[in-house]
C-alpha angles and dihedrals in degrees: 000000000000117000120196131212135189136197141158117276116169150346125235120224082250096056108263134150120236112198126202123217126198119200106187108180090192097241089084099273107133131176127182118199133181125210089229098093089345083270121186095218091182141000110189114210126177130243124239083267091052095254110139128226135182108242112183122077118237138117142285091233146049095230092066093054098054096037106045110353109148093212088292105177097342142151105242121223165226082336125000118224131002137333118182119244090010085258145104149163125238126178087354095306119106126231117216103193126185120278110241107148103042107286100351142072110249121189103001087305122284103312107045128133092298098078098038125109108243130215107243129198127155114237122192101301096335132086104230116203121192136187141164111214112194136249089268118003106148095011089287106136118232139025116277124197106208128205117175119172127204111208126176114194136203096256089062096271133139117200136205113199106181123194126184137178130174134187095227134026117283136139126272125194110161138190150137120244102205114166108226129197105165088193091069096238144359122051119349094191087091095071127108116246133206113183114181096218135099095197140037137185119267115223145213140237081277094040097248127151106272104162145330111267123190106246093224115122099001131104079259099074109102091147079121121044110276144184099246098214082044081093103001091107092039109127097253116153089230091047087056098040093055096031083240133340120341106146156117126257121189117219128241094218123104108266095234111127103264129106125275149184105253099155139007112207118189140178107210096191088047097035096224123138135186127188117193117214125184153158095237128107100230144024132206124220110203117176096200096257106162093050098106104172095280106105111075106216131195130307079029086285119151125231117232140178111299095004091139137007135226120230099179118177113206144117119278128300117269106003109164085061091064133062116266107256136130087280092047108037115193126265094183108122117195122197104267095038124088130217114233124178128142136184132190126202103198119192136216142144123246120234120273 
């Protein structure tokens, strides 16, 4: 049974409270979340031998968050992920967003939901966030009432449930951009990755969505269990491009509502292995290629290249930039209408 906790964590320079909440589901799965962008700070998982480990990047205090965070741990909105130009057009009016990542709008711009401060309640077992986001903050049109729900479960998963409504139509694309090293420190590009996709998205100079590429007989093809460094330094042009990986896979699963496996993550040294299931159409795979030893990390760790690794269901990039099709599944949301979308990161060891 999962017990939850709060404290105080921290003050804003406005004033404002941020609270901590602990879930313990008493087989040594622990998250910690703050109410400031919703953010996981740890999430504590046990070894094959039962030793637990934090394995998610992020920092000892507030400040950090708020100051130089890259999306550790976040809640990503309004729209995860990129749109180019920062702009779009949507029943015939254009969109002009806020250029955060070059020439493009990342994350929902720089203030998305990432940096706002969340309404927190406990709920049964569950950790229930709210926030209400404006009729255009960010640029985002409508306003848009947000419920996302963190849930730990007996069999060692955590579980995201997101819910969204608006009172005019926008666009909705939502995650969570939690850094993960299932070893507990140093390097996570030793790892070993299984992606449940046959095909990605190319990208451009911007990294941008420029076409749908097969996965077969490229550095992208994860359909089988990989080290991840094994061709991350191969000379493909979209390694280059993105300094790694930092792309979109689409899954292979129906797109039907219903959970399903879209990636398998395991540690061989620690033993410990998460697999992701959701109901989204895509995931992104981000090795933590922009991390370069500046950002001092908990515990006074630094940060370097490939520390910790993204695995970001979602739909595609920039989507409302795309017409709506099986490959391109919609992110416009209408009033009367609700955004659903769930993940679940389950946790085990592997044999000796």
């Amino acid at each position: 049974m999962t017990t939850l906790l709060s404290r105080p964590y921290g003050t804003l320079a406005d004033g404002r409270t941020v609270d901590e909440y602990t879930l313990d589901n008493g087989q040594g799965l622990v998250l910690r979340a703050i109410t400031y962008g919703g953010i996981v700070t740890s999430l504590q998982v046990p070894d094959r031998a039962g030793r637990p480990a934090n394995v998610v990047l992020g920092f000892d205090q507030l400040d950090d968050y708020v100051l130089r965070n890259p999306h550790f741990g976040v809640i990503v909105g309004r729209y995860a992920n990129r749109i180019a130009g920062g702009r779009f057009t949507l029943d015939g009016e254009t969109h002009q967003l806020p250029l955060n990542d070059g020439p493009n709008c990342l994350h929902g711009g720089p203030r998305g939901f990432g940096t706002r401060l969340w309404q927190a309640e406990i709920e049964g077992d569950a950790l229930h966030l709210r926030y209400r986001s404006e009729h255009g903050e960010e640029g985002f049109p409508g306003t848009l009432d947000l419920s996302v729900r963190y849930r730990l479960d007996d069999a060692q998963g955590w579980r995201v449930d997101y819910e969204a409504r608006c009172d005019r139509p926008t666009v909705v694309n939502l995650s969570h951009h939690d850094y993960f090293n299932l070893a507990g420190g140093g390097s996570a590009v030793g790892h070993r990755l299984q992606l449940n996709a046959s095909r990605y998205t190319e990208v451009d100079t911007a990294l941008i969505p420029s076409r749908i590429a097969d996965v077969a007989g490229t550095p992208f093809d994860f359909r089988s269990s990989q080290v991840i460094e094994a061709r991350l330094r191969e000379g493909h042009e979209q390694l280059r491009l993105a300094r790694g990986y930092d792309h979109n896979w689409l899954l292979d699963a129906p797109q039907d509502g219903q959970l399903h496996l879209a990636a398998r993550l395991e540690d061989p040294a620690s033993g410990r292995l998460m697999t992701v299931h959701t109901t989204e159409p895509a995931v992104q795979f981000y090795s933590g290629n922009f991390l370069d030893g500046t950002l001092r990390g908990q515990g006074g760790q630094l940060y370097r290249q490939g520390d910790g690794l993204c695995l970001e269901t979602q739909h595609n990039p920039d989507s409302p930039n795309h017409a709506a099709s099986a490959d391109w599944p919609t992110t416009v949301l209408r009033p009367g209408e609700v955004f659903r979308s769930s993940t679940v990161h389950r946790f085990s060891t592997l044999p000796d």
